[in-house]
C-alpha positions, 0 to 999 in steps of 0.5 A: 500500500503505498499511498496515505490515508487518513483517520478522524477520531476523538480520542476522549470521548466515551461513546460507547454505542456506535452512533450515527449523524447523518452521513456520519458514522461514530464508533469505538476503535477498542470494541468495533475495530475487528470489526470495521477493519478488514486490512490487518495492517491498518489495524495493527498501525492504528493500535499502535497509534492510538496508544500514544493517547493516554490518561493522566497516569500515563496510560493509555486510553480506551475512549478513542472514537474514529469518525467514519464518513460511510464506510471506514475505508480510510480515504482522504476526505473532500473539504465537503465530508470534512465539513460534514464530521465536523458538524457532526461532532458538533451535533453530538456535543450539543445533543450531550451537553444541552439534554444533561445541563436539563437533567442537572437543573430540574434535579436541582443537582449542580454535580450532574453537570455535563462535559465541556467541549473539550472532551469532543476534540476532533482531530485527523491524522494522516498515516501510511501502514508501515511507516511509524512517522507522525506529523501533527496539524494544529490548526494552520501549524503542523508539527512532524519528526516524531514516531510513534512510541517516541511521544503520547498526547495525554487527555487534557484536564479540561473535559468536564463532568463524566456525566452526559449521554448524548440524547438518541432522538436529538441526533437523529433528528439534527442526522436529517439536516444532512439530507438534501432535500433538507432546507439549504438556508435552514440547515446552515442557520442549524449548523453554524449556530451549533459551532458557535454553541461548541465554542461557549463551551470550550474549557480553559484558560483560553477563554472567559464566561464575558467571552462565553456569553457573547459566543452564545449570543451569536448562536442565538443570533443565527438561529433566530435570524436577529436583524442588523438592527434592534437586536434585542427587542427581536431577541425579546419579542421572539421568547414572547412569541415562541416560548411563553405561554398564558402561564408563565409569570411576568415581570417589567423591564424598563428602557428610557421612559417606557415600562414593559410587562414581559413573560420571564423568559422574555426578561431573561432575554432582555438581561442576557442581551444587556449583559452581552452588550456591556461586554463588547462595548468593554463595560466593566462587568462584574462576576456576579453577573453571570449568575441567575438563581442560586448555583444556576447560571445565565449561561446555564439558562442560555443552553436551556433556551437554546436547546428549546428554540433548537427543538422546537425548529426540528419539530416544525421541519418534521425531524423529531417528535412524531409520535408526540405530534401524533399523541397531540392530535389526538388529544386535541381532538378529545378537546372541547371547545371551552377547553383552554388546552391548546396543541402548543400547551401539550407539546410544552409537556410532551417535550419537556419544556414545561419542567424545565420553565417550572425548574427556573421559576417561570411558571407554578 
């Protein structure tokens, strides 16, 4: 075999079952390897590669994770499947990290935190059976003269929480973004607004929880296609349209001389974006800002909110929720007309939203 070829893997990430998103394929190099790879040479040089990923006591790991695009044939990828891995794996942090951050605040159990971003590294690595060279690409650096068994990579401290399973229903359905029927404007907003999520949820040094808020800013800012102009007033107005109900609580907000009454999700808005706005205009922002209630956080909150929007944008293209779409009809249909219940109050249950609004105080 004399031409390179070309592995994708996280190497921290403890998927245990083999996953699909889209047209990409995750699966665990120490239980599937016999198993997708068919090359003996292939195999045997992996293994030997993967050792140099090791833990903090020096060992190595077994979490390392290989990113097939189809079939793990091991070809060099065009910048579009590139692109469709990275994706991916940023569908599979947010499908883990959103649903677990849900689990810990309706738990009221801040020790059930997910992981960072950090755990879902993403790394591509050229090889050529045979030949124990390594040449490392970080970012537009790339490093080489090493072999193998002459270095080791160990698992970094910022990983985060062990808890967090990423949410099987969740990936399937962002798995139908890919498809190419799918809206082309839709699935760009979804994407790229996932990549900014990704990026609020890096671990560090390298970054703040100023820095934090205005990436998640940015992924709402995508999502919820703000205008140029009057950003929070659509950021507000749009929890009012789409996330509140007749039941939730309300508060005021005041802006000059004018007084709003707004449901609480939309005054969570109006003060993310207040905070947002002070940090690039390079306000002094102190810490305790960052807090919302008790140990929970406003970028906790932001996850919440955005993990709603998200879902509540995959049900109306039809990529999840059908049998709940289902239920809700049929209920709908038992309904009378004094029934105050309407079909968006059910699925507010059905999806989960109304725990999570009740966990933070929006409604009784």
């Amino acid at each position: 075999m004399s031409s390179s070829l070309e592995v994708s893997f996280l190497p921290w990430a403890e998927i245990n079952q083999p996953l699909s998103v889209g047209p990409v394929r995750f699966w665990r190099f120490a239980t599937q390897a016999d198993r997708e790879i068919q090359d003996n040479r292939i195999r045997d040089h992996l293994t030997r590669y993967f050792r140099c990923y090791v833990n903090h006591d020096g060992e190595p790991v077994d979490t390392v994770t290989v990113c097939s695009h189809g079939h793990s044939d091991f070809r060099g990828l065009s910048d579009q499947e590139h692109r469709d891995l990275r994706r991916a794996v940023d569908a599979v942090i947010f499908a883990t990290i959103a649903p677990q951050n849900k689990v810990a605040v309706c738990a009221d159990n801040r020790t059930m935190g997910p992981p960072s971003s950090n755990v879902f590294e993403l790394l591509t690595q050229g090889f050529l059976p045979g030949s124990d060279d390594i040449a490392i690409r970080a970012g537009s650096t790339q490093h080489g003269g090493w072999k193998i068994g002459q270095i080791v990579f160990p698992k970094p401290w910022e990983v985060g929480g062990p808890f967090g399973i990423s949410e099987k229903e969740l990936l399937e359905g962002l798995g139908k973004c890919f498809h190419i029927d799918f809206p082309a404007d839709i699935r760009e907003r979804i994407f790229r607004s996932l990549e900014w999520f990704r990026l609020a949820h890096v671990e560090g040094g390298g970054t703040s929880w100023l820095s934090k808020v205005v990436m998640m800013t940015t992924a709402f800012e995508i999502l919820l296609q703000f205008p140029r102009e009057r950003k929070r007033q659509h950021f507000v107005r749009f929890m009012e349209d789409h996330i509140a109900s007749s039941s939730f609580l309300k508060d005021t907000r005041t802006n000059g001389r004018k007084t709003y009454k707004l449901a609480l999700v939309a005054c969570w808005a109006w003060d993310f974006y207040e905070v947002r706005s002070r940090i690039v205009h390079g306000d002094l922002v102190p810490t305790s800002q960052s807090a919302y209630r008790g140990w929970v956080t406003h970028l906790i909150v932001a996850d919440l909110v955005f993990w709603e929007c998200l879902t509540r944008e995959l049900f109306n293209q039809q990529c999840i929720g059908d049998i709940v779409r289902a239920c809700a009809e049929e209920i709908e249909k038992l309904l009378t007309s004094s029934d105050e219940t309407s079909s968006d109050q059910l699925l507010g249950t059905f999806l989960g939203y109304d725990e999570v609004h009740k966990a933070l105080g929006w409604i009784t």
